[in-house]
VOLUMTI-214234 format. One record per residue (C-alpha): residue number from 1; x, y, z. Coordinates in Angstrom, 3 decimals, decimal comma, always signed. Layout:
BEGIN
 num       c1       c2       c3
 NUM        X        Y        Z
...
This chain:
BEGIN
 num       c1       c2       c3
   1  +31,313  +16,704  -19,699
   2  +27,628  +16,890  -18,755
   3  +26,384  +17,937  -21,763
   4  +28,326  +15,071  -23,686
   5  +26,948  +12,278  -21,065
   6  +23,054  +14,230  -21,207
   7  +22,950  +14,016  -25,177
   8  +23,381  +10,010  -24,251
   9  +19,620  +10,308  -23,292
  10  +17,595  +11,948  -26,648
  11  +15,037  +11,365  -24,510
  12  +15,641  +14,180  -22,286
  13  +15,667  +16,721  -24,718
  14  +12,893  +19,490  -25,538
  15  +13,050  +19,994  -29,425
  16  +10,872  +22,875  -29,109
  17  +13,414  +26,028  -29,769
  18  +15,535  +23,708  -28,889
  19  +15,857  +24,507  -25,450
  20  +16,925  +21,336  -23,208
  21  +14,874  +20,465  -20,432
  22  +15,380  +22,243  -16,898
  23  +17,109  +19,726  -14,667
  24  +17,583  +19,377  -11,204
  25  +20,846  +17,886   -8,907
  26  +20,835  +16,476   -6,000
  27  +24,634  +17,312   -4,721
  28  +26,478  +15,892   -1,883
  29  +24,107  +13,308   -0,631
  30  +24,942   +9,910   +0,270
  31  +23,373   +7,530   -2,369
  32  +21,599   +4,654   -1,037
  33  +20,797   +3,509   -3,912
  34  +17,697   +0,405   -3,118
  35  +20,200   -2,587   -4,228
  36  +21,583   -3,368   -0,695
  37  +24,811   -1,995   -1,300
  38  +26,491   +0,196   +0,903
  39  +25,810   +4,020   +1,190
  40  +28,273   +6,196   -0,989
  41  +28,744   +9,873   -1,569
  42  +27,675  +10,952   -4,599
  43  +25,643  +13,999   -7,146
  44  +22,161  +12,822   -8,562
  45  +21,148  +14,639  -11,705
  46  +17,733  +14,291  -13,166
  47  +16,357  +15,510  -16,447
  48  +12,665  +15,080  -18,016
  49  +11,766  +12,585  -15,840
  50  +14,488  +10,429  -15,672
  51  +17,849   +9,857  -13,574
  52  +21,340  +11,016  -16,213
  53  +23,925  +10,994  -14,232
  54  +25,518   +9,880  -10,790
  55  +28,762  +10,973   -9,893
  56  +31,085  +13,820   -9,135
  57  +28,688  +16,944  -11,298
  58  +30,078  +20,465  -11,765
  59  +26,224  +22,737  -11,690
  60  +26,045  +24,854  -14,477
  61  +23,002  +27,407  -15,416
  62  +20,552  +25,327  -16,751
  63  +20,093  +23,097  -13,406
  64  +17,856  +23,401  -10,229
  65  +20,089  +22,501   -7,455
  66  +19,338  +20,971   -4,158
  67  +21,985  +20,817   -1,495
  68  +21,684  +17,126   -0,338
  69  +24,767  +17,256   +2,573
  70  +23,851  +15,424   +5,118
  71  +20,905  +13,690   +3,633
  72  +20,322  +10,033   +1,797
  73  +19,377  +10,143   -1,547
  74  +17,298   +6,919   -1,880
  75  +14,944   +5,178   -4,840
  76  +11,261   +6,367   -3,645
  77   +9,578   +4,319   -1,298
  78   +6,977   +1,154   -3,307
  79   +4,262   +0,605   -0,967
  80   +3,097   -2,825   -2,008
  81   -0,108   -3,112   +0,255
  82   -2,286   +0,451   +0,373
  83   -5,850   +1,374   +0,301
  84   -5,768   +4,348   -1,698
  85   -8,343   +2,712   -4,145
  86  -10,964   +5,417   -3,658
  87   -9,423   +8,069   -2,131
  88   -7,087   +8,581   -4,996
  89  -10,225   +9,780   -7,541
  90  -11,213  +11,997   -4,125
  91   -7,853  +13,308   -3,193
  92   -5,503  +12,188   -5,595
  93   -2,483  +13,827   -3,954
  94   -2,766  +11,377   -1,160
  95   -0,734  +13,074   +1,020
  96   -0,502  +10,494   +3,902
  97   +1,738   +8,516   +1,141
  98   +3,745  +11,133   -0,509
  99   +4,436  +12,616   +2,748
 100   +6,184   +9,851   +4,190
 101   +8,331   +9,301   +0,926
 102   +5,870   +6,840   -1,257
 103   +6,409   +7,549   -5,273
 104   +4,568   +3,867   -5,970
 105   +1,296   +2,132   -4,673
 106   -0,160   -1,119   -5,231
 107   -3,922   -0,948   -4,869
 108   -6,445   -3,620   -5,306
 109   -5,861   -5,400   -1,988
 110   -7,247   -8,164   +0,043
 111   -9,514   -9,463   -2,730
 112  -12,242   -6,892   -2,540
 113  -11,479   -3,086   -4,292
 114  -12,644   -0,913   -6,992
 115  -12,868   -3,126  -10,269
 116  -14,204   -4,913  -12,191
 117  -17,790   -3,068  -10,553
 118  -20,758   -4,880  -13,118
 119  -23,476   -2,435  -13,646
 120  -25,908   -4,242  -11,361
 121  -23,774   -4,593   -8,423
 122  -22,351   -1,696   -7,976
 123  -25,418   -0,569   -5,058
 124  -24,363   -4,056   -3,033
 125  -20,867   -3,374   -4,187
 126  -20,291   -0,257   -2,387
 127  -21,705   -0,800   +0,899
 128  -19,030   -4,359   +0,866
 129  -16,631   -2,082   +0,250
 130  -17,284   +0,693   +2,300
 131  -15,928   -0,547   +5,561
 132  -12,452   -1,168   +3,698
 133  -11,673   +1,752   +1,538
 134  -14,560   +3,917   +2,448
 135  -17,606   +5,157   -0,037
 136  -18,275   +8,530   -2,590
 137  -20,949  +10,157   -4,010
 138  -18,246  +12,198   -5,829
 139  -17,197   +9,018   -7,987
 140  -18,573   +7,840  -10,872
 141  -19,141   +3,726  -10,226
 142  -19,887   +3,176  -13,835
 143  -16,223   +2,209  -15,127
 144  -17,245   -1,374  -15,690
 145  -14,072   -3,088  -15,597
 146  -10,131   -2,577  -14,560
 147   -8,923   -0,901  -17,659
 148  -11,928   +1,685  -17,272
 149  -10,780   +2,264  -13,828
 150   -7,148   +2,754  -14,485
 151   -8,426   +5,109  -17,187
 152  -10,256   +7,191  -14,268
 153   -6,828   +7,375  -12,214
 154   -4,786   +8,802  -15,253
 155   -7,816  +11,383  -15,724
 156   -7,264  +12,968  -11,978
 157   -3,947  +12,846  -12,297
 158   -2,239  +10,772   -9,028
 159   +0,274  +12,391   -6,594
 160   +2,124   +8,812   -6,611
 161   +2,309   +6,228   -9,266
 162   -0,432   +3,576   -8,799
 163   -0,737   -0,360   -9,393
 164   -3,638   -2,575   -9,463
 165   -4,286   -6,556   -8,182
 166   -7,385   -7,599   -9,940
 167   -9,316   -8,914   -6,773
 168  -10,855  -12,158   -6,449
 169  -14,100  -10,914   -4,668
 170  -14,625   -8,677   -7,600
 171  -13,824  -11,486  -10,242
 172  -16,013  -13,895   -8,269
 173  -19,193  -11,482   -7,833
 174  -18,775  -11,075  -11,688
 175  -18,917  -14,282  -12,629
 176  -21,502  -15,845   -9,822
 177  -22,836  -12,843   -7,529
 178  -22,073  -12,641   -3,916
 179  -23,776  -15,620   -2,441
 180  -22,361  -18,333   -0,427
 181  -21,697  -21,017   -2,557
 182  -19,417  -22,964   -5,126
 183  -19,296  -22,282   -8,795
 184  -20,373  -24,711  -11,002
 185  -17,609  -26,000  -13,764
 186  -18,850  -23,018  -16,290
 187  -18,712  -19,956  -13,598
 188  -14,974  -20,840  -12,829
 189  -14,300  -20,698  -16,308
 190  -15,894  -17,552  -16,620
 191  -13,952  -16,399  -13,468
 192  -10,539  -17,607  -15,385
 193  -11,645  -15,749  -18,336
 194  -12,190  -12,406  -16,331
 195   -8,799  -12,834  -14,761
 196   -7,584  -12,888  -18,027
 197   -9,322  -10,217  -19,369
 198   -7,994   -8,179  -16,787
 199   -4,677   -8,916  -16,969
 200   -4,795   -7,924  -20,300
 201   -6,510   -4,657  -18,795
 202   -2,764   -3,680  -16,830
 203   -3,653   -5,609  -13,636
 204   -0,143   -6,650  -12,339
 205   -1,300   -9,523  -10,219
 206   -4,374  -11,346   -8,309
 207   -5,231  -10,094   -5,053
 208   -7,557  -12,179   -2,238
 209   -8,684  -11,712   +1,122
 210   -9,407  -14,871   +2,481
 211  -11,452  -13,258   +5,576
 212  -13,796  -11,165   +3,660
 213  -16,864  -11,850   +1,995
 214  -17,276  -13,264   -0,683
 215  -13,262  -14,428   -0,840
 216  -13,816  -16,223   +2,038
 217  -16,389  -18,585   -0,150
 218  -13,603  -19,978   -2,050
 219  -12,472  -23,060   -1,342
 220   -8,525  -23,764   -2,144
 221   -9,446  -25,340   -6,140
 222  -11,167  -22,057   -7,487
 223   -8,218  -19,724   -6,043
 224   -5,512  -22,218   -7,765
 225   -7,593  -22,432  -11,222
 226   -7,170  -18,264  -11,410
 227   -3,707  -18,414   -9,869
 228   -2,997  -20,248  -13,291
 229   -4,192  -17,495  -15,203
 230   -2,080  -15,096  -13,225
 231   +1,075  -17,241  -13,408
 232   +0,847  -16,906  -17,446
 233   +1,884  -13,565  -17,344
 234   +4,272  -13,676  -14,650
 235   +1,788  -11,980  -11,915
 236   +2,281  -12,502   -8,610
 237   -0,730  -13,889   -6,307
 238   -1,027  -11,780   -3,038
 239   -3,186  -13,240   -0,408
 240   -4,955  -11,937   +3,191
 241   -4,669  -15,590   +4,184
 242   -7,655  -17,604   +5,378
 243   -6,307  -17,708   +9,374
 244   -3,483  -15,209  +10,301
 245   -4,572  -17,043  +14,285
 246   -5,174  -20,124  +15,305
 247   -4,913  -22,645  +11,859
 248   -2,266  -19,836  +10,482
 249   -0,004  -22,860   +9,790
 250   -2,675  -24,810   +7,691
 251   -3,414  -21,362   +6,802
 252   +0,528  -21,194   +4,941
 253   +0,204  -24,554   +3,683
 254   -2,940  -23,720   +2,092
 255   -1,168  -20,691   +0,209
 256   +1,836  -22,880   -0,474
 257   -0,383  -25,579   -2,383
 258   -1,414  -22,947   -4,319
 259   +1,451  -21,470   -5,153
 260   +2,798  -25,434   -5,936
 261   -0,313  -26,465   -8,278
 262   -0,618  -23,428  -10,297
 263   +2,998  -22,212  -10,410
 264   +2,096  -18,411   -9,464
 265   +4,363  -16,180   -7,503
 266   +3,214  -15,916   -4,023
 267   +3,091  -12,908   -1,804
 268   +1,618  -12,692   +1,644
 269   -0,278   -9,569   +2,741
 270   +0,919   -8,362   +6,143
 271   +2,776  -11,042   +7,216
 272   +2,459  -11,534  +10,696
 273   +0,738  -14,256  +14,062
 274   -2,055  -12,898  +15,836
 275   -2,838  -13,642  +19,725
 276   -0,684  -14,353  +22,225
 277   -1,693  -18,396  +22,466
 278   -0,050  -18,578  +18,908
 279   +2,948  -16,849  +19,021
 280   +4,423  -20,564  +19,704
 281   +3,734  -21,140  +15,991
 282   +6,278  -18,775  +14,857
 283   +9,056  -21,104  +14,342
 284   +6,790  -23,259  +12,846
 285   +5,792  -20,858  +10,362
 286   +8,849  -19,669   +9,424
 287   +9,851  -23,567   +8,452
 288   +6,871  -23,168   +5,840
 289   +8,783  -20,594   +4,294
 290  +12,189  -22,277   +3,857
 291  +10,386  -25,275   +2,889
 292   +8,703  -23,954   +0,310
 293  +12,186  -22,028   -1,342
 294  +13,354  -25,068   -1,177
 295  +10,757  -26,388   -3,301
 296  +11,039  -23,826   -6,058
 297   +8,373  -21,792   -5,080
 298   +8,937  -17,960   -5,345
 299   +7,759  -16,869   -1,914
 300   +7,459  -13,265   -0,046
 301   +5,684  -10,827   +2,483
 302   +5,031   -7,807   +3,235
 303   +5,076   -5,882   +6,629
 304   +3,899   -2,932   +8,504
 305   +6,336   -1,740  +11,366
 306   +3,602   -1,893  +14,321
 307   +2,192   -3,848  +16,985
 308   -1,714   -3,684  +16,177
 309   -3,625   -4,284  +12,708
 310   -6,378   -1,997  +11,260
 311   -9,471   -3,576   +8,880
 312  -13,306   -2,964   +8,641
 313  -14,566   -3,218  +12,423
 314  -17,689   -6,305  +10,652
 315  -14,790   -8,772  +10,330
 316  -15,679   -9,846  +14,051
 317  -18,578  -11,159  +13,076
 318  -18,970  -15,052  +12,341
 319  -19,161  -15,680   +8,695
 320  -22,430  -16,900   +7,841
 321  -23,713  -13,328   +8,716
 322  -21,861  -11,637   +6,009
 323  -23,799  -14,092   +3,288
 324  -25,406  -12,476   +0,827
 325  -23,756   -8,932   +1,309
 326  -24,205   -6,067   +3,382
 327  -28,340   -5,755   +3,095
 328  -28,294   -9,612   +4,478
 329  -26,046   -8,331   +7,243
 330  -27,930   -5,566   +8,045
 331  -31,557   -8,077   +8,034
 332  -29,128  -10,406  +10,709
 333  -28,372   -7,601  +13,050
 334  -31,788   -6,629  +13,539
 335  -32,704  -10,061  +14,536
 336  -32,529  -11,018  +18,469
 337  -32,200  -14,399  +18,132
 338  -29,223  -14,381  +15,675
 339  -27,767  -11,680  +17,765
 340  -27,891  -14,290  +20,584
 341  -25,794  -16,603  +17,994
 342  -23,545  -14,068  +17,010
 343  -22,287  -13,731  +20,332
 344  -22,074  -17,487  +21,512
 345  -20,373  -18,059  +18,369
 346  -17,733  -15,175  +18,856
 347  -17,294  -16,490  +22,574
 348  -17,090  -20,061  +21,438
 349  -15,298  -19,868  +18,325
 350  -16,120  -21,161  +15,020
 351  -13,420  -23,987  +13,191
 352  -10,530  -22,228  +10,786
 353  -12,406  -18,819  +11,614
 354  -10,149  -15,616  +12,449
 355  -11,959  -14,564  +15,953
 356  -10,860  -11,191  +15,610
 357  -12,158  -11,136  +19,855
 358  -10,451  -14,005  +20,699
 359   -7,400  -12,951  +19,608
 360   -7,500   -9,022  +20,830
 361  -10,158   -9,079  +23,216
 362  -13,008   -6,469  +23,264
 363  -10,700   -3,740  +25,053
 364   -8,347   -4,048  +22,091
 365  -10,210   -3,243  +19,294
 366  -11,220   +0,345  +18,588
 367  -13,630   +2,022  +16,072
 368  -11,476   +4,241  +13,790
 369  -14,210   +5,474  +11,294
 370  -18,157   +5,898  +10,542
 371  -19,853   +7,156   +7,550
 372  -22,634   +8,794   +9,529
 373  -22,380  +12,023  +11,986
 374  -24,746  +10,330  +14,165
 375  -22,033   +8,037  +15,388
 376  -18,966  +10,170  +15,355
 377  -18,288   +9,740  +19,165
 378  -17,777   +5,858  +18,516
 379  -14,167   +6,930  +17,052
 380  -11,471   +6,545  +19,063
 381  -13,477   +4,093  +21,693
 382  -12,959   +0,801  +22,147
 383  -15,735   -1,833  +22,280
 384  -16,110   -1,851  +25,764
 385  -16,008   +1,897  +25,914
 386  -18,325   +1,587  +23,381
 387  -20,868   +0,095  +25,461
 388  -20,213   +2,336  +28,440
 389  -20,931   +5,275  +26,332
 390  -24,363   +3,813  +24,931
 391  -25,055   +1,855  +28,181
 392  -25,062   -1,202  +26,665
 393  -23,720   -5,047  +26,550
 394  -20,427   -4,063  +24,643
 395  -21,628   -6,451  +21,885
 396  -25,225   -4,757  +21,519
 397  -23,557   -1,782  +21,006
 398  -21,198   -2,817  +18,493
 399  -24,129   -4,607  +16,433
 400  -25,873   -1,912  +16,706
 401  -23,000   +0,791  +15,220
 402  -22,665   -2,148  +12,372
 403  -26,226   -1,851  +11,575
 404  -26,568   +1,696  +11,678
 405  -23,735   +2,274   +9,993
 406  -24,384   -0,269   +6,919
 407  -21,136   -2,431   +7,979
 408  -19,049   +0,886   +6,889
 409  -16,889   +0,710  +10,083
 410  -12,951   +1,131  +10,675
 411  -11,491   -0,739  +13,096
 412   -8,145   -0,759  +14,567
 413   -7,109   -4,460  +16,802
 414   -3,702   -4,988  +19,207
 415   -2,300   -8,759  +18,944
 416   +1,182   -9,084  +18,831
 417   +5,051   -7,809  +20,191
 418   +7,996   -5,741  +18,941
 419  +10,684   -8,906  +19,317
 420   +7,745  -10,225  +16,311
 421   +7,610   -6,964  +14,700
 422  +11,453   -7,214  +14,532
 423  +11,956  -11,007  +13,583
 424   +9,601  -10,715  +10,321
 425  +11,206   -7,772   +9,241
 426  +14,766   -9,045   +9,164
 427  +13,977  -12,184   +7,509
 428  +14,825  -12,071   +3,420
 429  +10,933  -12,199   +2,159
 430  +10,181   -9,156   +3,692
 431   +9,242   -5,388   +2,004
 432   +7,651   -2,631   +4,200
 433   +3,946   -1,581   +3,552
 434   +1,332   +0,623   +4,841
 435   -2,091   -1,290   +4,497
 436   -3,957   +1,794   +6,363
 437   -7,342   +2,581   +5,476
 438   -7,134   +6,342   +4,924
 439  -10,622   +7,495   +6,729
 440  -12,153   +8,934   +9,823
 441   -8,995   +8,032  +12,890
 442   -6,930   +5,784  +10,894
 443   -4,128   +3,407  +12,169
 444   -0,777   +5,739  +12,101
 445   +0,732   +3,248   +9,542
 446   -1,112   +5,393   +6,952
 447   +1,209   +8,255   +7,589
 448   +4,186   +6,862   +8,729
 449   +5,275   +3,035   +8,098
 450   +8,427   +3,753   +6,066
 451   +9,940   +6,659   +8,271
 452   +9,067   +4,438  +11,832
 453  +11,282   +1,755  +10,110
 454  +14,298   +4,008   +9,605
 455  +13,840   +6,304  +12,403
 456  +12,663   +3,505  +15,119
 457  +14,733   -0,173  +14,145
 458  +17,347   +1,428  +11,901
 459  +18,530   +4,249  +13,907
 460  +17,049   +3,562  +17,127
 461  +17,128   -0,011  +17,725
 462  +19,678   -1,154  +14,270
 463  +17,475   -4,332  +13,673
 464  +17,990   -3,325   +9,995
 465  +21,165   -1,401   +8,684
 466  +20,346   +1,615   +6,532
 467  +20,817   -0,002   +3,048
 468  +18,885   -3,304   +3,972
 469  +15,891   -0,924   +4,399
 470  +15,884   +0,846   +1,883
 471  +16,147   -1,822   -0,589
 472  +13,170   -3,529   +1,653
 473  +11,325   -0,086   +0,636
 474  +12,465   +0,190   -2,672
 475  +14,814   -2,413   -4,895
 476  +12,784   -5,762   -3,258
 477   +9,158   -4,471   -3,741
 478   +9,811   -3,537   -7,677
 479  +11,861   -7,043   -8,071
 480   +8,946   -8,994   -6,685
 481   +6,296   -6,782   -8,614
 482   +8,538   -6,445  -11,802
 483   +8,587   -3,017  -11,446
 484  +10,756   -1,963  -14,513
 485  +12,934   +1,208  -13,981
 486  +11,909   +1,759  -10,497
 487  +13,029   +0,909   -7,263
 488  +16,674   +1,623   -8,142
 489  +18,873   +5,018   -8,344
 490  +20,758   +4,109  -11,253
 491  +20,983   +6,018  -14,884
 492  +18,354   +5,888  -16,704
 493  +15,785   +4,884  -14,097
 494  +12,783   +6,889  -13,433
 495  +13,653  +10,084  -11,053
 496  +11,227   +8,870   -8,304
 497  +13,445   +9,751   -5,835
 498  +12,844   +9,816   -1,679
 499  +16,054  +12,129   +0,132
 500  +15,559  +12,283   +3,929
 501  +17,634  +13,187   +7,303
 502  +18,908   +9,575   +8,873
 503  +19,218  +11,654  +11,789
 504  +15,579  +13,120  +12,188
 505  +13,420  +10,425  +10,377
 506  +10,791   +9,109  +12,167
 507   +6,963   +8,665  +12,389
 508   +5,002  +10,984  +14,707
 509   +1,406   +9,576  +14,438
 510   +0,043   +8,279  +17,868
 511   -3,064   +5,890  +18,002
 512   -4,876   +8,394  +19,621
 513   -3,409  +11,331  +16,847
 514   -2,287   +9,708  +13,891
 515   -2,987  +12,075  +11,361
 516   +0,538  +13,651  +11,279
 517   +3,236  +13,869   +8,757
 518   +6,579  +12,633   +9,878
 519   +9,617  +14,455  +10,263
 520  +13,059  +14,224   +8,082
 521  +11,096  +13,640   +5,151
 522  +12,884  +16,507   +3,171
 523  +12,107  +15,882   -0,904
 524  +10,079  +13,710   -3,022
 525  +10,029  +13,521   -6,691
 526   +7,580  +11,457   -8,663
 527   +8,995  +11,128  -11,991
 528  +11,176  +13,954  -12,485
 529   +8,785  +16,391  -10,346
 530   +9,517  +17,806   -7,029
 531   +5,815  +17,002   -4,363
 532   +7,358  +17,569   -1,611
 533  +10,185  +20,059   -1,209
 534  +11,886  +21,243   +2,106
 535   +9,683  +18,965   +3,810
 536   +6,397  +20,142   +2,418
 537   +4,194  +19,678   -0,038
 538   +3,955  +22,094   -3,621
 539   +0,501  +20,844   -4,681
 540   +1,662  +19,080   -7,506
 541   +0,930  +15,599   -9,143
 542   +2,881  +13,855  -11,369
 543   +2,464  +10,176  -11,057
 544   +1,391   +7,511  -13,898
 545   -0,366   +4,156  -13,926
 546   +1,694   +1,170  -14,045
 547   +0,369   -1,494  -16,462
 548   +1,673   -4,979  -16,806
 549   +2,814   -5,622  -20,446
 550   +4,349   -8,826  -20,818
 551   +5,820   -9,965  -18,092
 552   +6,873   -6,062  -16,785
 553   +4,839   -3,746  -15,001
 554   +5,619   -0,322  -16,792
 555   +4,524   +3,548  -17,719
């Protein structure tokens, strides 16, 4: 009976000597299988790298098998929001992510990553960067472009499977550098042109971050004339918005017009309200959503499970500093006088500006990484402890770990509640992400975001039922992405494939110790290949890049 329903799948088979592939089956789990449907009892088998059969399976010799009793056998976990970017040519296991259950990343993020990197900005280029997804003498900056990038991925061999966003920082400082200004008529056609290009090069969508430089440049036209691009290949535009604070809701309609005049696919980064004077914009916010279904427009979010945010720690300064790029920066902080601005323009506020201060205060925001030993004793300290440990104004202090630290600063910012936490996530838009910038004393999203969301609100607190988070992990992320054959447990899918204790699951990173692995994470595969097994990690890699083609993101 097996071997009739294997020979179904030629694809399975190894011709050499014609020996068939090893296999391994996942018996007696409960299948939860990413669609929303309910749990069931069931045998997985996997061949090659691909799911044969699901059902009642007698083992014979030829199979590896895996007593699942107890355990959920679910699609593996799509994290559509990471910062793996560099750290995957440093460490391509990434760990933190395969750990925790994650077979598929989306990199690219927030409108400022890896590629396309021009020749001649790649010096300028890395410091931007830095802060975000950190910086490497051990890589090789001279890829050009996203297809020469992807290339570098497949030549380390990834732990999980990896997507890319084409960012709009990237595209822009291609086509027009990083100053602050609008492009002329020709420069946003060559920006169109390099979104196409790059499309063409496997990018699955467009990424911005309306916050960071040079994003934040753009006004609403230039993001809607590349959003057209994007939307003729069926890409999906995912977007830091421009105000997450105090204009969030012009923020949304902002997004929403874009989404309406070019007819892209819109997906909001980290969906959430930040300060306690806004949270009485919720409801207000979540009638931009329905209004927008309603109007045809293909809306959705995604969410980390916690209370505070994580970014590079130079966001909190006003705008205008960051003009020019990170040497311009640098020139600023050295200067008393705009020092003097800095602050009366953090304390004061600037119009449809994000005042990360405002919002979490100076006790609220702590420094999670530095590239330099000198500062290493800034981690873990918040701004004002900041300035007690250097004996200075908490602002002088924090200029001065910017400057000396070339803007390549982690931050980690408290702004919101768990009744917020726990509305977003039930609504129907929302998938789970990490977005945790993997250096120095990261935010504890980066190693646990999917098990605190089955351990914590579906055991725990049952906001969420076990099969509406899964497929919030799994089946909604690789519908919205077009993720073809993944996502799902179903024949003939790819045999990425999370199984876990519902009983133990659960994040143990603290703020204060974040760098653990969480518990009841018992196997991962990553197409067909067992990195994690009995709860730990063999050492091996076996992901692919995912390339649009068409209108499908595929091996």
């Amino acid at each position: 009976m097996v071997f009739l329903r294997l020979r179904k799948f030629s694809w399975i088979r190894n011709e050499r000597g014609g020996k068939s592939m090893a296999k391994i089956l996942f018996q007696n789990g409960m299948v939860v299988d990413g669609t929303g449907a309910k749990p069931y009892q069931a045998d997985v088998l996997v061949a090659e790298d691909r799911i044969v059969e699901i059902g009642k399976i007698t083992p014979d010799s030829t199979m590896e098998v895996i007593d699942a009793a107890g355990l959920v056998v679910a699609p593996g976990f799509i994290d559509t929001h990471s910062h793996s970017d560099l750290q995957i040519l440093v460490d391509p296991e990434v760990k933190p992510k395969v750990m925790q259950g994650i077979t598929t990343e989306i990199l690219g993020q927030d409108g400022i990553s890896m590629a396309p990197l021009p020749e001649q900005y790649i010096s300028p280029w890395r410091k931007n960067l830095a802060g975000l997804d950190g910086d490497s003498d051990q890589v090789d900056y001279h890829y050009k472009d996203t297809a020469g990038y992807l290339k570098m991925i497949e030549g380390v061999k990834p732990g999980p499977n990896e997507c890319y966003l084409v960012p709009h920082g990237n595209v822009r400082m291609e086509a027009m550098g990083l100053d602050n200004r609008q492009p002329t008529e020709a420069e946003l056609e060559k920006m169109k042109d390099i979104v196409r290009r790059e499309m063409e090069n496997g990018a699955i969508g467009l990424s911005t971050g309306l916050i960071y430089m040079p994003c934040a440049y753009g006004q609403t036209k230039e993001v809607v004339e590349m959003c057209k691009v994007v939307a003729e290949y069926d890409g999906r535009f995912v977007i830091h918005q421009r105000s997450e604070a105090d204009t969030i809701l012009d923020s949304m309609k902002e997004v929403i017009q874009i989404g309406k005049e070019s007819g892209v696919k819109i997906h909001y980064s980290h969906f959430k309200v930040c300060g306690r004077k806004n949270w009485d914009k919720i409801d207000g916010m979540v009638q931009l959503l329905e209004e927008a279904e309603k109007e045809g427009i293909d809306v959705s979010y995604d969410q980390y499970p916690y209370v505070a945010g994580s970014t590079m720690l130079g966001v909190i300064l006003p705008p205008w500093v960051h003009d020019g790029g990170t040497n311009k920066v640098i020139e600023r902080l050295n200067d008393p006088e705009l020092r003097k601005k800095m602050v009366y323009d953090i304390e004061h506020g600037i119009p449809g500006w994000d005042n990360f201060v405002d919002f979490a205060g100076l006790d609220n925001i702590y420094v999670t990484s530095v590239k330099t030993e000198k500062n290493k004793d800034a981690v873990g300290l918040s701004l004002i402890q900041l300035g007690e440990l250097r004996h200075k104004d908490p602002y002088d202090a924090t200029f001065d770990l910017l400057r000396d630290e070339e803007n390549a600063v982690g931050m980690v910012d408290f702004y919101g509640t768990e009744d917020h936490v726990k509305l977003f996530m039930k609504r129907p838009e929302m998938n789970v992400c990490t977005d945790g910038l993997l250096g120095g004393k990261p935010h504890p999203r980066v190693y646990g975001a999917f098990p605190r969301v089955l351990g914590k609100y579906v055991r725990e607190e049952k906001a969420l039922t076990l099969e509406q988070a899964v497929y919030k992990m799994t089946g909604k992320p690789a519908a919205t992405f077009n993720i073809k054959g993944r996502g799902r447990i179903a024949e003939g899918n790819y045999a990425d494939i999370t199984v876990f204790n519902p009983d133990t699951v659960i994040d143990k990173g603290t703020f204060t110790d974040p760098a653990q692995y969480p518990e009841g994470i018992e196997y991962v595969m990553v197409n067909g290949v067992l990195e994690v097994s009995g709860g730990k990690h063999t050492g091996k890699r076996n992901g692919v890049v995912l390339r649009k083609k068409g209108k499908e993101v595929v091996k």
